[in-house]
PAMIPA-923290 format. One line per 5 residues: their letters; for each residue x, z, y negated of N, C-alpha, C, O. Coordinates in Angstrom, 1 decimal, padded with zeros to 4 digits. Layout:
N
A) X Z Y X Z Y X Z Y X Z Y | ...
end
This chain:
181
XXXXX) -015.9 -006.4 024.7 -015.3 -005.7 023.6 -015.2 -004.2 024.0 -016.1 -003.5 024.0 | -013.9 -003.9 024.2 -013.8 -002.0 024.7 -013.5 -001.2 023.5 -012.5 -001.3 022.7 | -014.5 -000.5 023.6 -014.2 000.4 022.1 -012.7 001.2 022.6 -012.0 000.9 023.5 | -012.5 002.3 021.7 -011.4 003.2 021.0 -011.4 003.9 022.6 -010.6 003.5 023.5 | -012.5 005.0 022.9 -012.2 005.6 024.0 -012.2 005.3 025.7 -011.9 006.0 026.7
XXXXX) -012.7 003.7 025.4 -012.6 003.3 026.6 -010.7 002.8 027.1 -009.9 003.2 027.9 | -010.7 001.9 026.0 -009.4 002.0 025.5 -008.0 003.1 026.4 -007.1 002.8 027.2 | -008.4 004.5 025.6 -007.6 005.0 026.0 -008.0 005.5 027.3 -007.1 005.3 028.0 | -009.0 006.1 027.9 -009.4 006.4 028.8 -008.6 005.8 029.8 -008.2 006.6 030.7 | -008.1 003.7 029.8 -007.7 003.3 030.7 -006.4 003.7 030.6 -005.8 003.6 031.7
XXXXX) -005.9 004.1 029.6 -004.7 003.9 029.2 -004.0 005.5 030.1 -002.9 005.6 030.4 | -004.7 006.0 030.2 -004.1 007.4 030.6 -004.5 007.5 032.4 -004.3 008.5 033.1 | -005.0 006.4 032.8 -005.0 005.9 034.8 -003.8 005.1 035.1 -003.5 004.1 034.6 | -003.0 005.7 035.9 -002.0 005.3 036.5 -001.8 004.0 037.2 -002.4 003.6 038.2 | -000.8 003.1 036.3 -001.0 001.4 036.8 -002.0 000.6 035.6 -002.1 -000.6 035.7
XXXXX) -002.9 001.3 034.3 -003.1 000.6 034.0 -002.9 000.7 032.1 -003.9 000.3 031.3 | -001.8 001.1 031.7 -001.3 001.3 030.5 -000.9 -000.2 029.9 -000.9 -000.5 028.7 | -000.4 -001.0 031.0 -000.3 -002.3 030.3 -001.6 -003.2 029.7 -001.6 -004.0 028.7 | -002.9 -002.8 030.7 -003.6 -003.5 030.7 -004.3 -002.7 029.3 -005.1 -003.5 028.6 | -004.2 -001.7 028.9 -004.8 -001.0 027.6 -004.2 -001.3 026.8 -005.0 -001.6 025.8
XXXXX) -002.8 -001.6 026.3 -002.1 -001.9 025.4 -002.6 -003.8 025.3 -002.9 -004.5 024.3 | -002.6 -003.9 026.4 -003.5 -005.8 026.2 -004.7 -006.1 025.6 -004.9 -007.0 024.8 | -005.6 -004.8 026.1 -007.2 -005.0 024.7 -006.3 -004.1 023.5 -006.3 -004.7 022.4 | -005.7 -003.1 023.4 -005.3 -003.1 021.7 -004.9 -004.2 021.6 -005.7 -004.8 021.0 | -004.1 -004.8 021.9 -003.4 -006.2 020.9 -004.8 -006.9 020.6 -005.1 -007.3 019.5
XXXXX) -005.9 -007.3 022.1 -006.9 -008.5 021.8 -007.8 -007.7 020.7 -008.3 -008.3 019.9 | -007.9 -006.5 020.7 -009.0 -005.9 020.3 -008.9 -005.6 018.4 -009.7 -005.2 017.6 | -007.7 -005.8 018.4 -006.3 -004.8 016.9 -005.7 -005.6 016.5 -005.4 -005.5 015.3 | -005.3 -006.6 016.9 -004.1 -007.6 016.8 -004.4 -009.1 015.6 -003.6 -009.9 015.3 | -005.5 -009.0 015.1 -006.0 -010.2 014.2 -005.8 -009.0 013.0 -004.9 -008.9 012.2
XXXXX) -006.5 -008.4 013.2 -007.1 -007.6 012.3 -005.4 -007.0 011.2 -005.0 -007.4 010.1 | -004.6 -006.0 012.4 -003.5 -005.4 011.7 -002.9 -006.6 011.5 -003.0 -006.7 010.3 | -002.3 -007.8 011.9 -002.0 -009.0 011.1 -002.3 -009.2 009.5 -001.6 -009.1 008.6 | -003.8 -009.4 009.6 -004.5 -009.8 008.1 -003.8 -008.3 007.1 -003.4 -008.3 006.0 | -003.8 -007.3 007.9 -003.4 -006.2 007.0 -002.2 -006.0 006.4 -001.9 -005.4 005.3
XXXXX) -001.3 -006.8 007.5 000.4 -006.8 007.1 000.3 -008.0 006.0 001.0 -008.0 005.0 | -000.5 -009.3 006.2 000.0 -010.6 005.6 -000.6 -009.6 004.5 000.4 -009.2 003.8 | -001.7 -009.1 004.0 -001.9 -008.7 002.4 -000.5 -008.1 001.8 -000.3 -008.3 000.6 | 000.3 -007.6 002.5 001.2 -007.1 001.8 002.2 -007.3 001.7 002.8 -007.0 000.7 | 003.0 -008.2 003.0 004.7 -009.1 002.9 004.1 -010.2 002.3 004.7 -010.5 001.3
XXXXX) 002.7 -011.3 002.8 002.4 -012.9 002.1 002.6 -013.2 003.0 001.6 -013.5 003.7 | 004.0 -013.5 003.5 003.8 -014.6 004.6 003.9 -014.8 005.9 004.2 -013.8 006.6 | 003.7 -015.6 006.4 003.6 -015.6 008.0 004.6 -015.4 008.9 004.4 -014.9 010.0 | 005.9 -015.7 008.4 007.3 -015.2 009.4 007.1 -013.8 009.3 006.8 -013.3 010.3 | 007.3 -013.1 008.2 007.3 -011.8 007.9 006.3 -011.3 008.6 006.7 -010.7 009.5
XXXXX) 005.0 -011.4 008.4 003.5 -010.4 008.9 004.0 -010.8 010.4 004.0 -009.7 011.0 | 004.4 -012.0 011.3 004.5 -012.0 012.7 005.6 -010.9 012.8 005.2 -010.0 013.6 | 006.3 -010.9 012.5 007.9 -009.8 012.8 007.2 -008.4 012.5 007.1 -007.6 013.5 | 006.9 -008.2 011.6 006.4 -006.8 011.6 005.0 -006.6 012.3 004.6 -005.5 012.6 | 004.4 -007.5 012.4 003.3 -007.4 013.5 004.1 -006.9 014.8 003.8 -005.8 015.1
XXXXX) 004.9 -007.6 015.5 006.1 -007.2 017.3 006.3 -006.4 016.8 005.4 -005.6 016.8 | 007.4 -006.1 016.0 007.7 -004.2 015.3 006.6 -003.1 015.8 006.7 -002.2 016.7 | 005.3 -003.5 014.9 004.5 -002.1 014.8 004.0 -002.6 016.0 003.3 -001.7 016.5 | 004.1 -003.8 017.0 003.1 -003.3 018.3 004.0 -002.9 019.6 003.6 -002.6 020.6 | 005.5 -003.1 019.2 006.6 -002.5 019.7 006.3 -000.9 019.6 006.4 -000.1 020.6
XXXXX) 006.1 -000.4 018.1 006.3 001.5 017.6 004.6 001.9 018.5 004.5 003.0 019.0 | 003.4 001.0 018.8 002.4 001.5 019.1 002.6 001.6 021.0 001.9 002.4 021.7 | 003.5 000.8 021.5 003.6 000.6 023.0 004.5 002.1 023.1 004.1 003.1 023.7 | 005.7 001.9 022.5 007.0 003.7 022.3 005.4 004.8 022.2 005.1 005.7 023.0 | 004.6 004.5 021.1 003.8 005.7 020.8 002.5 006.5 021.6 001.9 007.5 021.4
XXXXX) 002.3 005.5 022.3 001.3 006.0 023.1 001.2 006.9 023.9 000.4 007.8 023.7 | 001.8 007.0 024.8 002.5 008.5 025.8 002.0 009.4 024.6 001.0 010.1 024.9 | 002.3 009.6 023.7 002.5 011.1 022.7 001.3 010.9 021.6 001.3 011.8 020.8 | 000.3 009.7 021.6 -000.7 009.4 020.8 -001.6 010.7 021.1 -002.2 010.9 022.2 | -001.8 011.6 020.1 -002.8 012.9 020.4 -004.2 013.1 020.1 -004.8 014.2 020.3
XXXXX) -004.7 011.7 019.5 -006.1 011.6 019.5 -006.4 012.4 018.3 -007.7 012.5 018.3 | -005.9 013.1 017.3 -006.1 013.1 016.2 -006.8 013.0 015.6 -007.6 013.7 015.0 | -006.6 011.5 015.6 -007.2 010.5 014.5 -007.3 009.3 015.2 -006.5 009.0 016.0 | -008.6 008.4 014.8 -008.8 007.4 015.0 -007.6 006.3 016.2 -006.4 006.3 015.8 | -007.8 005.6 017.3 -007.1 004.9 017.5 -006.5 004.1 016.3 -005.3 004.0 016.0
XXXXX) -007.9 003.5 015.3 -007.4 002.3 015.1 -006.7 003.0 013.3 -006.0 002.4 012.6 | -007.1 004.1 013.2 -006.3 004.8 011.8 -004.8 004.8 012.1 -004.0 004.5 011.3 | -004.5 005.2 013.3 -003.2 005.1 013.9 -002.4 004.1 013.7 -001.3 004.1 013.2 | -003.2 003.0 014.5 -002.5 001.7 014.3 -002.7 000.9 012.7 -002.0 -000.1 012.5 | -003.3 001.1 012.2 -003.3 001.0 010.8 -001.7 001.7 009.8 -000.9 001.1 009.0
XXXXX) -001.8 003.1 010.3 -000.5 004.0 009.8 000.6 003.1 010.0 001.4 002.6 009.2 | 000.5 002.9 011.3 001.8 002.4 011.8 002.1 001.2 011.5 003.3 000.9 011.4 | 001.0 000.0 011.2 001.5 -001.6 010.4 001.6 -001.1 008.8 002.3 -001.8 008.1 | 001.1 -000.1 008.3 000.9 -000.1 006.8 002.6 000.4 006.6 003.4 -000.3 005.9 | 003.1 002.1 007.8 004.4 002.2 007.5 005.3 001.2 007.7 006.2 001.2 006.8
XXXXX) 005.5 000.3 008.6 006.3 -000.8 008.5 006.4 -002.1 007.8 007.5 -002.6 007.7 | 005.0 -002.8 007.2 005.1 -003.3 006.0 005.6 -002.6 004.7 006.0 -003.3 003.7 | 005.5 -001.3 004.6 006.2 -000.4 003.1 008.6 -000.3 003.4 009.7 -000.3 002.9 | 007.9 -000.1 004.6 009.7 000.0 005.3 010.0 -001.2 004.7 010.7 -001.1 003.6 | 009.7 -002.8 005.1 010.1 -003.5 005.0 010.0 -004.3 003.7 010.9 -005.2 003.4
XXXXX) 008.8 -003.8 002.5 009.6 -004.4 001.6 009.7 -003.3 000.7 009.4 -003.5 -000.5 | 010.2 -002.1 001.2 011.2 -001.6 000.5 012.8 -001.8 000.5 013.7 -001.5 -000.4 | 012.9 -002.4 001.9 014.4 -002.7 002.3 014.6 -004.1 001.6 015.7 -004.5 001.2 | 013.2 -005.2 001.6 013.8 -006.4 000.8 013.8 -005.9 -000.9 014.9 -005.9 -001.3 | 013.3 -005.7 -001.4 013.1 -005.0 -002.5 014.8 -004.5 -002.8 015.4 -004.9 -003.8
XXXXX) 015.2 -003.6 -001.8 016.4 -003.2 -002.5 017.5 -004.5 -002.5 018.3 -004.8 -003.4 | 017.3 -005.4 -001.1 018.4 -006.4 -001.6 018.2 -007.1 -002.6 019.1 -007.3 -003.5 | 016.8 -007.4 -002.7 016.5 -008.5 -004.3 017.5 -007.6 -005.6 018.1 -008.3 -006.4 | 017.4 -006.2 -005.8 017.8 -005.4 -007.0 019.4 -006.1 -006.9 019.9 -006.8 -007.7 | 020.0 -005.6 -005.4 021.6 -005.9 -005.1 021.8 -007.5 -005.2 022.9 -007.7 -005.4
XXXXX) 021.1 -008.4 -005.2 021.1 -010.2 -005.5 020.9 -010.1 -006.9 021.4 -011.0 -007.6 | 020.4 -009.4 -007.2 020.1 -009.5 -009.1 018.9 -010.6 -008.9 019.0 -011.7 -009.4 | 017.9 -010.1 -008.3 016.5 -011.1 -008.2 015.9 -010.5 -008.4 016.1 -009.3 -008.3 | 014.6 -011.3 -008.8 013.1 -010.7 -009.4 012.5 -010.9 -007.7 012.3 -012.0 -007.1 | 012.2 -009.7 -007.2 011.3 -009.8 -006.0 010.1 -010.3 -006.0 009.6 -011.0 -005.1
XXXXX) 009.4 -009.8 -007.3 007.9 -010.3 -006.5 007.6 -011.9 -007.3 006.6 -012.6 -007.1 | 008.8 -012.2 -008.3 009.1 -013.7 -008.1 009.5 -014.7 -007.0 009.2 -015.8 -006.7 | 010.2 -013.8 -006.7 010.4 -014.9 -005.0 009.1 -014.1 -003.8 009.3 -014.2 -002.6 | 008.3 -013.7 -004.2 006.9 -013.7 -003.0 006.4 -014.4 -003.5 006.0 -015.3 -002.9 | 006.2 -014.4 -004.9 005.2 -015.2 -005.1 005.7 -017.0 -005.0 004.8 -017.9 -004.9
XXXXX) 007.1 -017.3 -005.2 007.1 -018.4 -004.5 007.3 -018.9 -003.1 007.6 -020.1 -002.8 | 006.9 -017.4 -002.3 007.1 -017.6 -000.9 006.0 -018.3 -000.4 005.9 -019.3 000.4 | 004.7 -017.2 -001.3 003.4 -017.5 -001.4 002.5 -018.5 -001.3 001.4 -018.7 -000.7 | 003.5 -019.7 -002.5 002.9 -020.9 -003.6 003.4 -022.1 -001.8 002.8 -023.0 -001.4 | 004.7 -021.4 -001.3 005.2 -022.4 -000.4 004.2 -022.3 001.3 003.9 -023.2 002.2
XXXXX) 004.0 -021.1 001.3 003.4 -021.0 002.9 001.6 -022.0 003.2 000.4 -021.9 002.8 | 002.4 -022.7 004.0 001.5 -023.7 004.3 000.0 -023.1 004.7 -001.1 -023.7 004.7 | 000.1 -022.3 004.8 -001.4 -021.6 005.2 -001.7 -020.8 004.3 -002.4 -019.9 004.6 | -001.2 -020.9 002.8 -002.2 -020.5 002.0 -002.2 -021.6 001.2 -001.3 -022.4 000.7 | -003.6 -021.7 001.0 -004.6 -023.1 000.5 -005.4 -022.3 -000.8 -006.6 -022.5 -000.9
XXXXX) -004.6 -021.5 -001.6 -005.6 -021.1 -002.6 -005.5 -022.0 -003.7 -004.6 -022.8 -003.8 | -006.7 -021.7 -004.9 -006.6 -022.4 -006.1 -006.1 -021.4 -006.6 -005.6 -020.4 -006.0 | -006.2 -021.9 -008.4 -005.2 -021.6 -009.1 -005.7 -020.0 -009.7 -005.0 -019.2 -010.3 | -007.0 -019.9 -009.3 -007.9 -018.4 -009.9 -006.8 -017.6 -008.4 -005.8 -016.9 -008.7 | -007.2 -017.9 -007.0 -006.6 -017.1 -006.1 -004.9 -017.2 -005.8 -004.4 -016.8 -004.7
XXXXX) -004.4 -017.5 -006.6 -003.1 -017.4 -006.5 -002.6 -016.4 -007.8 -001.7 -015.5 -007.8 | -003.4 -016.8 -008.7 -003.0 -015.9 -009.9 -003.8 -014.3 -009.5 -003.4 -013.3 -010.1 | -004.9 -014.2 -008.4 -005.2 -013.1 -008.2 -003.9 -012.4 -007.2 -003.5 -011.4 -007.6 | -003.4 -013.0 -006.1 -002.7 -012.4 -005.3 -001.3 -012.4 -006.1 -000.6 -011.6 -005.5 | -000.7 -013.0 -007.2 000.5 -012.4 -008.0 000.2 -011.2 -008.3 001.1 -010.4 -008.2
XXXXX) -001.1 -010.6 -008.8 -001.3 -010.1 -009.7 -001.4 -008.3 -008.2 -001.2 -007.1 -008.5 | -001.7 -008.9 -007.2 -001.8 -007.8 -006.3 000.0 -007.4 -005.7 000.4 -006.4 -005.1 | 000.8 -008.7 -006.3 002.2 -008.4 -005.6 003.1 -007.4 -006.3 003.9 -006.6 -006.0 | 002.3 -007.7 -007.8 003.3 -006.8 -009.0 002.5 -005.8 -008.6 002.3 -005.5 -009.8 | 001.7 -004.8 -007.8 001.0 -003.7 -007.9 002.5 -003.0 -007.1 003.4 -003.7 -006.4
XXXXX) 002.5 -001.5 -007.3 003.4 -000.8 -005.9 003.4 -001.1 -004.8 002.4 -001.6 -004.2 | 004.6 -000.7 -004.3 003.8 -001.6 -003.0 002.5 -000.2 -002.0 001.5 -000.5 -001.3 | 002.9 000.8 -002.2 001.5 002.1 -002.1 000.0 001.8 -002.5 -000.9 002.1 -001.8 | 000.0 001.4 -003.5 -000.9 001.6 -004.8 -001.5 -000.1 -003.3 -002.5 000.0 -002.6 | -000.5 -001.5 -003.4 -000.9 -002.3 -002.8 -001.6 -002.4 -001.4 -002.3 -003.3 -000.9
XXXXX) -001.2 -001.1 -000.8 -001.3 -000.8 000.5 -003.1 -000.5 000.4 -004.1 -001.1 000.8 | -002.9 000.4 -000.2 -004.4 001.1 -000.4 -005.1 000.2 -000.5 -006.0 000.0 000.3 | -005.0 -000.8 -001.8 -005.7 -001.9 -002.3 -006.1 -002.7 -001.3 -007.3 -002.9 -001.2 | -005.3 -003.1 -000.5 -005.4 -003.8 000.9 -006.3 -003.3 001.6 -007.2 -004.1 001.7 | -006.3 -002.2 002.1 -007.5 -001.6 003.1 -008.6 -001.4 002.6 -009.6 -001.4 003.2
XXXXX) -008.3 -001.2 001.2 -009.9 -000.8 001.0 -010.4 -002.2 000.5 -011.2 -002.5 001.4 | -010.3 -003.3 -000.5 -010.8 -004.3 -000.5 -010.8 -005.3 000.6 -011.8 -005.7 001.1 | -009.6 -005.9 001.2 -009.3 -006.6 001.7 -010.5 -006.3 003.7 -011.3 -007.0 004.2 | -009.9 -005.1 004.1 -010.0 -004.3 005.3 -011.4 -003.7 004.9 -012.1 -003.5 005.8 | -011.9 -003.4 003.7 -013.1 -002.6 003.7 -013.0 -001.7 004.8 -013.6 -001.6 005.8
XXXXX) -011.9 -000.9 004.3 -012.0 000.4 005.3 -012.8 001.9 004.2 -013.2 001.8 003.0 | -012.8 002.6 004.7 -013.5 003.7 003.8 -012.3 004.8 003.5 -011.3 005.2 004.1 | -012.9 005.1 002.2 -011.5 006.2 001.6 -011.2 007.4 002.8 -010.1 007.9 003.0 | -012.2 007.7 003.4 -011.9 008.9 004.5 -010.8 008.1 005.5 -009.7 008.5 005.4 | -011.1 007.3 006.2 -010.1 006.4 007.1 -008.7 005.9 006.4 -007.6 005.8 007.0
XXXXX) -008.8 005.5 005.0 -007.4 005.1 004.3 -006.7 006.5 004.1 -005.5 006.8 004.3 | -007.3 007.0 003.9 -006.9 008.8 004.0 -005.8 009.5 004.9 -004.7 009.9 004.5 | -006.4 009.4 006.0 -005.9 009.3 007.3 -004.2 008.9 007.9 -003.2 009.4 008.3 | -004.9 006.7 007.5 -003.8 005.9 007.2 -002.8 006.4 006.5 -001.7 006.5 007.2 | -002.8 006.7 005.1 -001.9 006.8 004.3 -001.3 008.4 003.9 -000.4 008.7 003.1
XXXXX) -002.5 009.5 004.9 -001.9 010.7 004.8 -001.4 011.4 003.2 -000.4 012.0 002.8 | -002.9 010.7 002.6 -003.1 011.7 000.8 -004.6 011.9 001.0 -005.3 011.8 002.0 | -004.9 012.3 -000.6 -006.2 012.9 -000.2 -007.1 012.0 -001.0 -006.8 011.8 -002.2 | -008.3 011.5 -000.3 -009.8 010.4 -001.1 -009.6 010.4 -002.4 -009.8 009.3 -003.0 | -009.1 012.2 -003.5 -009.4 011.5 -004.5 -008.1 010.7 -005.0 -008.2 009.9 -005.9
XXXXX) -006.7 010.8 -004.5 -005.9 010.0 -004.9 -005.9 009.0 -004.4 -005.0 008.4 -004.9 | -006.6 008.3 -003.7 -007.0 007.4 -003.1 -007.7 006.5 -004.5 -007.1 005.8 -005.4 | -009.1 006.9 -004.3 -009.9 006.5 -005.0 -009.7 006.2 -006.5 -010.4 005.5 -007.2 | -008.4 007.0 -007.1 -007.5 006.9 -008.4 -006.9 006.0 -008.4 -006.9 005.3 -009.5 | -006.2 005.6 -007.3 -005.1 004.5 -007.2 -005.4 002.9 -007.1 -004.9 001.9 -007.6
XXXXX) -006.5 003.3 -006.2 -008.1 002.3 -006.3 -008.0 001.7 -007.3 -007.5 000.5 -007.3 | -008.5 002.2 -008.2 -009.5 001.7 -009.5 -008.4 001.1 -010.4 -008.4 000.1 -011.1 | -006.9 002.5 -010.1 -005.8 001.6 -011.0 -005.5 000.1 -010.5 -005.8 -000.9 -011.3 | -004.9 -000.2 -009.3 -005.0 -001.5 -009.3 -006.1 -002.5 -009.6 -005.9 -003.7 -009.6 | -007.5 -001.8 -009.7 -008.2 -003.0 -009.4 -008.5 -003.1 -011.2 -008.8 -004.3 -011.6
XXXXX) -008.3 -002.2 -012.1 -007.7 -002.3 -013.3 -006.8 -003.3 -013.9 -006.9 -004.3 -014.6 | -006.0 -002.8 -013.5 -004.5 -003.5 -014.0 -004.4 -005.2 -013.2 -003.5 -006.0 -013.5 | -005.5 -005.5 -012.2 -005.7 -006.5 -011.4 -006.5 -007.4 -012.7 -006.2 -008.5 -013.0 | -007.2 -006.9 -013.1 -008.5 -007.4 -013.8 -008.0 -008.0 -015.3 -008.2 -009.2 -015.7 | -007.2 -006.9 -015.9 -006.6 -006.6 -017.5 -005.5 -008.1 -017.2 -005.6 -009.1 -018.0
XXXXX) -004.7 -008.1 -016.0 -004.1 -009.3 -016.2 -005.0 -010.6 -015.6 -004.7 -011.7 -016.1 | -005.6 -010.5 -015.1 -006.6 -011.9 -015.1 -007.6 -012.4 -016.4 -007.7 -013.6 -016.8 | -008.2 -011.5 -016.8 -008.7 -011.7 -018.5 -008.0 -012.1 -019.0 -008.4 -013.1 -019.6 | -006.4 -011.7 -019.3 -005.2 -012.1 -020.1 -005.0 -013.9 -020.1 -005.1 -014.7 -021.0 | -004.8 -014.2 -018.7 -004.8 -015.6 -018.0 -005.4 -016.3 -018.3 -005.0 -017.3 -018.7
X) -007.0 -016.1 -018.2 -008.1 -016.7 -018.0 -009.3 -016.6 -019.2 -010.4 -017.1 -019.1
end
């Protein structure tokens, strides 16, 4: 298992940039997956924007300035392309005259690899009607157990809007499950 700066270390020896971009994917590549499916649902979707953001991370490396975290980076960069992307479905659903996070959540009910009951389906509707921002956050920090300093980073606001946005969804998560249940 090669940490962050071994990582790049190879990454910046001549002849072996492919082979660093190969441990990010083995090293990165489950993980930013589970991060995209929290927020598109399904698996065509989270694979496509998974090639995307490991397409924008292969363009980004050359100019990657160490900043911030390798893996905050690649976090930014699946979180920005799962928000790109369903903001762009989001606007067709408005121009179809559809309820969007009615058709995820029947994307949801249909994708063979989600096997939830009737408590964890009514929880993940309840995470679809969140923004999709507000959902982002939610994602990392429950889902990813990442820490408000590192979502920070990711999402480029500050801990305490963070930790606001936090509580709202896990609020408004709760108020409608009481409602249900």
């Amino acid at each position: 298992m090669a940490d962050e700066r071994q990582i790049l270390e190879l990454y910046r020896q001549e002849g072996k940039e492919e082979l660093a971009f190969n441990l990010i994917v083995r090293e990165y590549g489950e993980r930013l997956y589970w991060h995209i499916r929290e927020m598109v649902c399904t698996h065509e979707d989270t694979n496509d924007l998974l090639q995307s953001t490991l397409m924008r991370v292969w363009k980004g490396l050359p100019t990657f300035r160490e900043e911030s975290n390798l893996y905050t980076w690649l976090y930014r960069i699946a979180t920005n392309e799962a928000l790109t992307f369903l903001k762009k479905k989001r606007i067709e659903k408005i121009l179809l005259f559809s309820n969007y996070t009615s058709a995820m959540e029947k994307r949801l009910k249909a994708d063979p690899s989600f096997d939830g009951d009737k408590l964890q389906i009514a929880i993940r509707r309840e995470i679809l009607k969140l923004p999709d921002k507000q959902r982002a956050i939610f994602s990392l920090r429950y889902f990813q157990e990442l820490k408000y300093e590192e979502i920070s980073q990711i999402m480029n606001t500050s801990v305490g809007a963070l930790k606001a946005s936090y509580h709202l969804a896990c609020q408004k998560i709760k108020k409608a499950l009481e409602e249900q249940f």
